[in-house]
C-alpha positions as CSV (number, residue, x, y, z in Angstrom):
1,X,-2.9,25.3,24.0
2,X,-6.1,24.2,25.5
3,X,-4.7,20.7,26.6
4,X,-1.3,22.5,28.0
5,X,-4.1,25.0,30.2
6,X,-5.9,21.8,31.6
7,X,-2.6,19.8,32.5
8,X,-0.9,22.6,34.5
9,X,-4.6,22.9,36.5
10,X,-4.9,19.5,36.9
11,X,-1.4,19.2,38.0
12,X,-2.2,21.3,41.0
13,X,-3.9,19.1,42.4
14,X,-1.1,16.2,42.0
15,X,-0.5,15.2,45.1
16,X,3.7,15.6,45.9
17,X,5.7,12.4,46.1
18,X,6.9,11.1,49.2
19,X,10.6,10.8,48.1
20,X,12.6,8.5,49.9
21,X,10.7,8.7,52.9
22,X,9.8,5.1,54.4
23,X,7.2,7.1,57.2
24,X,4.3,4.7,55.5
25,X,1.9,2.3,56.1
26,X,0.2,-0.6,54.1
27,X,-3.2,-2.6,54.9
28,X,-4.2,-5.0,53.0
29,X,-7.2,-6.4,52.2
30,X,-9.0,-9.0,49.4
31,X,-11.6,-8.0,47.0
32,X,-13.8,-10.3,44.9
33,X,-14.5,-9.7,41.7
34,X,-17.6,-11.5,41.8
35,X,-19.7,-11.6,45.2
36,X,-19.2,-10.0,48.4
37,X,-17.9,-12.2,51.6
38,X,-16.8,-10.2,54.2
39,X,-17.4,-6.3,53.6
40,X,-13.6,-4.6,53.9
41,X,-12.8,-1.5,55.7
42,X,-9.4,0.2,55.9
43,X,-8.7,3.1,58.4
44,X,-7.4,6.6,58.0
45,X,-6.5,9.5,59.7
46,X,-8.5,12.9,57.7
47,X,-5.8,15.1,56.4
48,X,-2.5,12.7,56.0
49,X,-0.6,12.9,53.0
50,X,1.8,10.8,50.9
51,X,1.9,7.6,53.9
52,X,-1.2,5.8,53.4
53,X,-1.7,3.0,50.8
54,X,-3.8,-0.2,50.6
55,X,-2.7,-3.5,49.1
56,X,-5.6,-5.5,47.7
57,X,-5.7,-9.0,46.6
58,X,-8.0,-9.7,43.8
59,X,-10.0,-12.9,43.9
60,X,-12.7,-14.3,41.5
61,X,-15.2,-16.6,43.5
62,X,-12.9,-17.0,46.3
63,X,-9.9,-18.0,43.7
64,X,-7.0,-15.8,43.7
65,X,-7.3,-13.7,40.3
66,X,-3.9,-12.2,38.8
67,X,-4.7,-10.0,35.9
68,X,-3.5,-10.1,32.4
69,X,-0.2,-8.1,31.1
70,X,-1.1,-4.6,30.3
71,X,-3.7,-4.4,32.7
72,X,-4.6,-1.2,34.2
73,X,-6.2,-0.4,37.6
74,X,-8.1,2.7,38.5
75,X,-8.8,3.6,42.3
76,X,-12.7,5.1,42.3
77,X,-13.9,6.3,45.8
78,X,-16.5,9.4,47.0
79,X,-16.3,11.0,49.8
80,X,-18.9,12.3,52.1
81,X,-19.7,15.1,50.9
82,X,-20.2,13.9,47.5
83,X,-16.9,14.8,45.7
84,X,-14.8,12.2,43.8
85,X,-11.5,10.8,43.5
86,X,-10.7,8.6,40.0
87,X,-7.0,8.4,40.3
88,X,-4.7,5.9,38.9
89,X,-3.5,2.8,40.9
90,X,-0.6,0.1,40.3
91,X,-0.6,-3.4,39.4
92,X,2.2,-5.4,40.6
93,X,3.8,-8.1,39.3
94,X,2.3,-10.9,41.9
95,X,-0.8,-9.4,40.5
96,X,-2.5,-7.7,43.6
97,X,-3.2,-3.6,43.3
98,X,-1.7,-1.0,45.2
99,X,-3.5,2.0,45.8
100,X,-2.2,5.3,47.6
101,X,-4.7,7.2,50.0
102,X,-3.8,10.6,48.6
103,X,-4.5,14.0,51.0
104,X,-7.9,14.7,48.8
105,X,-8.8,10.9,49.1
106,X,-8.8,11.9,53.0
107,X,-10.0,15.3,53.2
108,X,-13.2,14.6,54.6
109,X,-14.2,12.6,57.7
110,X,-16.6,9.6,57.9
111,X,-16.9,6.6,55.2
112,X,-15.6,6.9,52.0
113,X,-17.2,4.5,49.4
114,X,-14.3,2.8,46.7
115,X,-13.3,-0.1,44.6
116,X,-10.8,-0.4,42.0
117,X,-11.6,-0.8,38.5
118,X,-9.7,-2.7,36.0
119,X,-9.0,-2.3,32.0
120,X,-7.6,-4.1,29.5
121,X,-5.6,-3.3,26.0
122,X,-8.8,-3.6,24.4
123,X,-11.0,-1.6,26.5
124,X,-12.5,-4.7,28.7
125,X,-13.6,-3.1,31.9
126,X,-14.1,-5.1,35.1
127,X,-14.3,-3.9,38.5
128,X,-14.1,-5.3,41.9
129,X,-16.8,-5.2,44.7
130,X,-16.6,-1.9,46.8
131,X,-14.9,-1.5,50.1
132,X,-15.3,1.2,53.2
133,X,-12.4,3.6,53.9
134,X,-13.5,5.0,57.0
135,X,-11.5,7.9,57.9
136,X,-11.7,9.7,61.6
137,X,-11.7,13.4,62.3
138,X,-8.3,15.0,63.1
139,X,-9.2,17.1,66.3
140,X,-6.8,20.0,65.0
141,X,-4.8,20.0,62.2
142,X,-4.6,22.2,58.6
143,X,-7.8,22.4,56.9
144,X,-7.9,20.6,53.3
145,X,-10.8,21.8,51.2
146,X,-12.4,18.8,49.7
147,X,-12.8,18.9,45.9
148,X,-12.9,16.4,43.0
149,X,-9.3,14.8,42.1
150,X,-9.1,13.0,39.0
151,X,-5.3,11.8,38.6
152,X,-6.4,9.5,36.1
153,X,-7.5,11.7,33.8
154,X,-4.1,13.6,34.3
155,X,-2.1,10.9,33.3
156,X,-4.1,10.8,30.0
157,X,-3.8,14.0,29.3
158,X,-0.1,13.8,30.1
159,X,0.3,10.8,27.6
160,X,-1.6,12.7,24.7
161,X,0.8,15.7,25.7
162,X,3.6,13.7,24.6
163,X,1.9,11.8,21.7
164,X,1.5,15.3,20.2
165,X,4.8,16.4,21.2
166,X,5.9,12.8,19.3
167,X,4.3,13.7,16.7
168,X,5.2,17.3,16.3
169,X,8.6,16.5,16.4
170,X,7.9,13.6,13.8
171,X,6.7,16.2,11.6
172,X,9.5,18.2,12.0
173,X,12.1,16.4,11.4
174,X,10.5,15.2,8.0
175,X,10.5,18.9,6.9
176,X,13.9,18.9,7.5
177,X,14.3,16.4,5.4
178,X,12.4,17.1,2.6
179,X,14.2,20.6,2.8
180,X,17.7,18.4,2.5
181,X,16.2,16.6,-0.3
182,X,15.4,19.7,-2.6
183,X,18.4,21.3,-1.6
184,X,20.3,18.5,-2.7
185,X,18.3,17.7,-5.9
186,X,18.9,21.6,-6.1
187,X,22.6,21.6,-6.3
188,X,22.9,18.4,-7.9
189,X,20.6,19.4,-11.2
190,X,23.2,23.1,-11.2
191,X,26.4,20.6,-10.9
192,X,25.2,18.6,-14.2
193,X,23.9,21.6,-16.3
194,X,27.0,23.2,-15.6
195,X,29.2,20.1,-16.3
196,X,27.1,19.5,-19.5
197,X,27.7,22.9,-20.6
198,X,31.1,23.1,-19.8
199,X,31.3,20.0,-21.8
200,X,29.5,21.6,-25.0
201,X,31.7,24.6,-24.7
202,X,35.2,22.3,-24.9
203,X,33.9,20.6,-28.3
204,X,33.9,16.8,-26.0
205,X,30.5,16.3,-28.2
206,X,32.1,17.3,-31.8
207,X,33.7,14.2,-32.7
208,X,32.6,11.9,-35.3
209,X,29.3,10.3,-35.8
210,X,29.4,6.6,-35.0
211,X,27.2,3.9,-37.1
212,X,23.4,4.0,-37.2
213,X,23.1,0.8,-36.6
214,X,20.5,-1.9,-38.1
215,X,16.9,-0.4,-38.6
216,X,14.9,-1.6,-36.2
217,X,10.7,-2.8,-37.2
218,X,8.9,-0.6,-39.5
219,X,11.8,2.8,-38.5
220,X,15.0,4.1,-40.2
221,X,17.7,6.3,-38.7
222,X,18.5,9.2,-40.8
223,X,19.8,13.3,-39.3
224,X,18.2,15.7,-37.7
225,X,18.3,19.6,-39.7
226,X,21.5,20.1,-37.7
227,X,23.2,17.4,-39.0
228,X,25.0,16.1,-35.6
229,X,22.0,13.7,-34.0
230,X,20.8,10.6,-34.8
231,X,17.9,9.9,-34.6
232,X,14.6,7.1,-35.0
233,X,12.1,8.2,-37.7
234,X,8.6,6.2,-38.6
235,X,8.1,8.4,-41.8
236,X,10.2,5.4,-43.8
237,X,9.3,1.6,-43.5
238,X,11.7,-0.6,-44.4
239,X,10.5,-4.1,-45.6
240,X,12.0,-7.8,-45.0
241,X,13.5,-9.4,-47.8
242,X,10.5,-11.8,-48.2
243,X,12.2,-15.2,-48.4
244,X,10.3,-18.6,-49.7
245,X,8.6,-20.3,-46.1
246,X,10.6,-17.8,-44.1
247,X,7.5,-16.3,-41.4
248,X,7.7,-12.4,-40.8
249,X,6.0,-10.7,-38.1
250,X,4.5,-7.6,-39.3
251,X,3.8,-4.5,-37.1
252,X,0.3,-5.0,-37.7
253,X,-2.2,-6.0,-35.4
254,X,-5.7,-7.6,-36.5
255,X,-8.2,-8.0,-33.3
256,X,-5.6,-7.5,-31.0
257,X,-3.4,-10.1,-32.3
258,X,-0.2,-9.9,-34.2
259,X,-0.4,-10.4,-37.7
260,X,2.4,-12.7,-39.3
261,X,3.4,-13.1,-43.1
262,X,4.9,-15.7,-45.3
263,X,5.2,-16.0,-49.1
264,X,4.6,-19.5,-50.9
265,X,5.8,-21.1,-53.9
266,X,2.1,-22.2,-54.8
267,X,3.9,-23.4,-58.3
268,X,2.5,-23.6,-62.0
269,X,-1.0,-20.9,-63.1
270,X,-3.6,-23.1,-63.2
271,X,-5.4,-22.1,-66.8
272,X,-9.2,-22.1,-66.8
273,X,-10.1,-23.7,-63.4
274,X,-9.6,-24.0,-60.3
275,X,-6.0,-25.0,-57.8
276,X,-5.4,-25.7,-54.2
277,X,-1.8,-26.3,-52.6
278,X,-1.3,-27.0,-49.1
279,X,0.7,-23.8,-47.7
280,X,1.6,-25.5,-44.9
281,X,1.7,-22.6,-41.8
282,X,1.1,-24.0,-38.9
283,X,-1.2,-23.0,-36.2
284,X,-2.8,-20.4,-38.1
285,X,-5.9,-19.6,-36.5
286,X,-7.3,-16.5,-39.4
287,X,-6.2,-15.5,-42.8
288,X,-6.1,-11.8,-42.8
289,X,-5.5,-11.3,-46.9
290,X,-3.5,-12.9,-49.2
291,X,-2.5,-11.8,-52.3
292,X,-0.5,-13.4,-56.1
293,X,2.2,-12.6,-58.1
294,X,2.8,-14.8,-61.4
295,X,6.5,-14.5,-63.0
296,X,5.8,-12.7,-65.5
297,X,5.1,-9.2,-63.1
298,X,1.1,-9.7,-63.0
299,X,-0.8,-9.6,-59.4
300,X,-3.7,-12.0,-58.7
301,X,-6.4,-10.0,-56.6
302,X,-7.7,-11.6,-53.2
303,X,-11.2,-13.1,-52.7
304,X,-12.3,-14.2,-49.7
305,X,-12.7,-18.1,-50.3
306,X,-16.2,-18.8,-48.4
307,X,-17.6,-15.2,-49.0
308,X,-16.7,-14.7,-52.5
309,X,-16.2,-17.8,-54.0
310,X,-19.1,-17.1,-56.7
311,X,-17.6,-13.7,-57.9
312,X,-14.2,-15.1,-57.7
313,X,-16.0,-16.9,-60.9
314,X,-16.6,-14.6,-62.9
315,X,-13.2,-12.9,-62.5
316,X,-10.6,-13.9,-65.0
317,X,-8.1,-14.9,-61.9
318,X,-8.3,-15.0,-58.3
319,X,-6.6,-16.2,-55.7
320,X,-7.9,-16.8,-51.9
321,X,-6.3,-18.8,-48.8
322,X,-7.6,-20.6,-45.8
323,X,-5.9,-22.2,-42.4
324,X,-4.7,-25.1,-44.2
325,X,-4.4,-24.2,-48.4
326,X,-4.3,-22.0,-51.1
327,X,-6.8,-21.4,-54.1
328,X,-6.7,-20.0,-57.4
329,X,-9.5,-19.7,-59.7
330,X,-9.0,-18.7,-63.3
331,X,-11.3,-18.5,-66.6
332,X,-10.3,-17.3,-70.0
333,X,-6.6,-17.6,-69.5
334,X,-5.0,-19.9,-72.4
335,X,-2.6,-17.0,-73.0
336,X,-1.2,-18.2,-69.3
337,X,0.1,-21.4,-70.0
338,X,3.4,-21.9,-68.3
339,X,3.3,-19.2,-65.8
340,X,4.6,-19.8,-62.0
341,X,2.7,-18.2,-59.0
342,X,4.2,-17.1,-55.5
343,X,1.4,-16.3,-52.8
344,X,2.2,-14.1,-49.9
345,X,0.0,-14.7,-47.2
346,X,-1.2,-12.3,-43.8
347,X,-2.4,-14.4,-41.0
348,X,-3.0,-14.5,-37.1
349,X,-1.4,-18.1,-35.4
350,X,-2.1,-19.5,-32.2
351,X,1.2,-18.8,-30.0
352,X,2.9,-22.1,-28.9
């Protein structure tokens, strides 16, 4: 509300636009950017409106200077009595700067101190040397008070008017379309929960039950209490058939690896020492546990080979497994003679 306040005073004191009217002059006059040659003064008549302009060529060190694209020009000037005029000038396409003598420029009699300022996309600033508008006293004529007139700063103001406008429209035309968005999710969320139950109500989801299906790793299918879904259950594991040198992976996990399992024909009980057969898994890298069984139903208990080799001793049978082979130790076993031994083995591999 505060910027629309400022923009209709400050438009009050935009001066009126000359139309089609070709009752103008132009002078024209060169500027350096750099040093001073010749000083410049234009003439004006106090009081005239909307038919006065100057036309000044820009030069850097006596070189005619055209300024970069985007380029803006400001005209700065104060008058006599101390009032100033920052209003916005226009840089052609030959590259020289046009700036009109508005009525305020030329309220006052006497010398009227200006240059023109120029600015860049990025802010760069770089203004010319100052010139003299010397205006001469009208000897009758409507009396313009003399106050500050900063056009420039209207045409700011004007641009962020219609940024925020922009932007306020922006912002309104997304909220119509997050409206049309939950509308629709709206009515499309009704049109399936009705189709559904219309569908339940016709019996369309009575029909018979269709196969299970395979188990999947470590979960069975079986019904829910009604009867009518199936369903994935982990309360039931269902086990691999265990083959001879077929590899399993388990759903186990040992230091964030997958463990894997095999079983081994590791062949005849050895009776009273000690056995080692190649298992012959490759790129084991750990052997989680390992564990016997001999033909005749009896399980041979683990021991870790290098940890509890001693103890493995002084147990009647053991059996323990590294990367590369199988070992079991027995003692006091001539009632064994003749049995057969598989191994199953739990391991980590590296992954090739």
């Amino acid at each position: 509300m505060r910027l629309r306040i400022l923009v209709q005073l400050l438009s009050n004191l935009k001066p009126k636009a000359k139309g089609d009217c070709n009752m103008n002059t132009t002078q024209n006059i060169t500027l350096d950017l750099t040093k001073r040659t010749v000083f410049q003064y234009v003439s004006a008549k106090q009081g005239d409106n909307g038919s006065r302009f100057v036309k000044i060529t820009l030069t850097d060190n006596g070189v005619v200077y055209k300024p970069p694209a985007d380029t803006a020009a400001t005209f700065r000037a104060q008058k006599p009595d101390g009032t100033a005029i920052l209003n916005p000038a226009v840089v052609n396409g030959d590259g020289t700067v046009t700036v009109e003598l508005t009525q305020q420029t030329l309220a006052v009699c006497g010398d009227v101190v200006a240059d023109v300022c120029l600015m860049d996309k990025h802010g760069t600033r770089l203004s010319t040397v100052s010139f003299i508008i010397h205006i001469e006293n009208a000897p009758v004529g409507e009396q313009i008070d003399s106050t500050n007139e900063f056009l420039k700063l209207l045409e700011i103001i004007e641009r962020a008017e219609n940024i925020t406008g922009d932007f306020s429209s922006a912002l309104d035309q997304l909220e119509s379309i997050r409206n049309d968005v939950q509308t629709v999710a709206a009515n499309l969320h009704q049109t399936v929960t009705s189709e559904l139950q219309k569908a339940k109500e016709s019996g369309e989801f009575d029909g018979p039950k269709g196969d299970k299906g395979n188990p999947g790793d470590g979960f069975c299918a079986e019904d829910d209490s009604q009867g009518n879904v199936t369903i994935l259950s982990a309360t039931e594991v269902v086990y691999p058939p265990m083959l001879l040198g077929v590899e399993y992976k388990t759903p186990e996990f040992w230091n964030g690896q997958p463990v894997y399992t095999e079983l081994v024909d590791f062949g005849e009980l050895p009776l009273n020492t000690e056995k080692s057969v190649a298992h012959k898994i490759k790129n084991i890298t750990h052997v989680v546990r390992c564990a016997g069984t001999t033909t005749f139903g009896n399980s041979i208990p683990w021991a870790k080979k290098y940890q509890e080799i001693d103890r493995a001793y002084n147990e009647r049978i053991s059996v323990c497994a590294d990367n590369n082979e199988i070992t079991i130790i027995t003692s006091d076993l001539s009632g064994a003679r003749n049995h057969l031994v598989k191994v199953q083995l739990w391991y980590v591999k590296r992954e090739v």
